[in-house]
SEVEX-537368 format. One record per residue (C-alpha): residue in one letter; x, y, z; chain. Coordinates in steps of 0.25 Angstrom, whole numbers. Layout:
% SEVEX-537368
- A; X; Y; Z; A $
...
This chain:
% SEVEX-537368
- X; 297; -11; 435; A $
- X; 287; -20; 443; A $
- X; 287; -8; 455; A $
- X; 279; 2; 452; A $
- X; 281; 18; 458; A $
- X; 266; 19; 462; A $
- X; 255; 9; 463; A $
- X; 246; 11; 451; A $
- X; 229; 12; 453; A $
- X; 228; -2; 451; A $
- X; 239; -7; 460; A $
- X; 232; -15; 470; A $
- X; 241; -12; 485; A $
- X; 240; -14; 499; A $
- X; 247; -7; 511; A $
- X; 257; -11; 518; A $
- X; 263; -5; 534; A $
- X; 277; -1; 529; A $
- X; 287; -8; 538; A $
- X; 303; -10; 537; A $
- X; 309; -14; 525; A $
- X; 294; -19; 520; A $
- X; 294; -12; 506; A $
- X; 307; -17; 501; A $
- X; 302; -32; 505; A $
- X; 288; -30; 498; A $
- X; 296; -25; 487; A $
- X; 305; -37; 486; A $
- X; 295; -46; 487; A $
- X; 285; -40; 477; A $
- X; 298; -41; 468; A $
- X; 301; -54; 470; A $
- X; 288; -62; 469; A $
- X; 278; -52; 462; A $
- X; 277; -50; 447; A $
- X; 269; -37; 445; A $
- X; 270; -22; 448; A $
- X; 269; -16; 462; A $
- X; 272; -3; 470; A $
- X; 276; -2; 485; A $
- X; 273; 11; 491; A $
- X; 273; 18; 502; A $
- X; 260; 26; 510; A $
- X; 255; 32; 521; A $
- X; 243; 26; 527; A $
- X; 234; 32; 537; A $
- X; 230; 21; 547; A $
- X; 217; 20; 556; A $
- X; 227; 27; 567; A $
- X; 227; 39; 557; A $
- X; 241; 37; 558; A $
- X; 249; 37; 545; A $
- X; 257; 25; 540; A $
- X; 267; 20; 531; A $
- X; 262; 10; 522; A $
- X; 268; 1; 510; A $
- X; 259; 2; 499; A $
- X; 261; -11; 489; A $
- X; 253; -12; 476; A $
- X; 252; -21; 464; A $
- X; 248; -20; 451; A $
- X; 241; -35; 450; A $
- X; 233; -36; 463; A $
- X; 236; -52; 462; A $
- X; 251; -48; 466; A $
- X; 245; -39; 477; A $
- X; 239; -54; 483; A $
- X; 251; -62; 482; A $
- X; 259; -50; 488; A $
- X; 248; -50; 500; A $
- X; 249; -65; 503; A $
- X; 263; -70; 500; A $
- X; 273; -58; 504; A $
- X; 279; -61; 516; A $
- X; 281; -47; 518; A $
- X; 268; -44; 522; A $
- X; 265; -54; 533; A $
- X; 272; -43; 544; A $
């Protein structure tokens, strides 16, 4: 049970804009090249606009995971 249901206090996460099919890609990758627990969530986010938005939420138990996920998922570069 790597994926957690909710991102524990000492997850360490970022925010993500939700866009098509993103979540299920994240999720694969995570899977495929990360050892650790994680949690992909989703939150409303008010933005300077003051307009509310979707947003992924992706969070990780060792924050060393966190940095590989920021600078080798493919995913992110959109």
């Amino acid at each position: 049970m790597r994926e957690t249901k909710f991102a524990g206090p000492h997850f360490e996460v970022m925010n993500l804009k939700q866009q098509y099919n993103l979540e299920d890609a994240l999720r694969k990758w995570i899977l495929t090249n990360l050892k650790g627990r994680f949690n992909i969530g989703k939150q409303m986010v008010l933005d300077s606009q003051n307009q509310y938005q979707n947003h992924l939420t992706v969070g990780f138990e060792d924050p060393k995971e966190l940095s590989y996920f920021m600078l080798a998922c493919p995913h992110l570069k959109y």
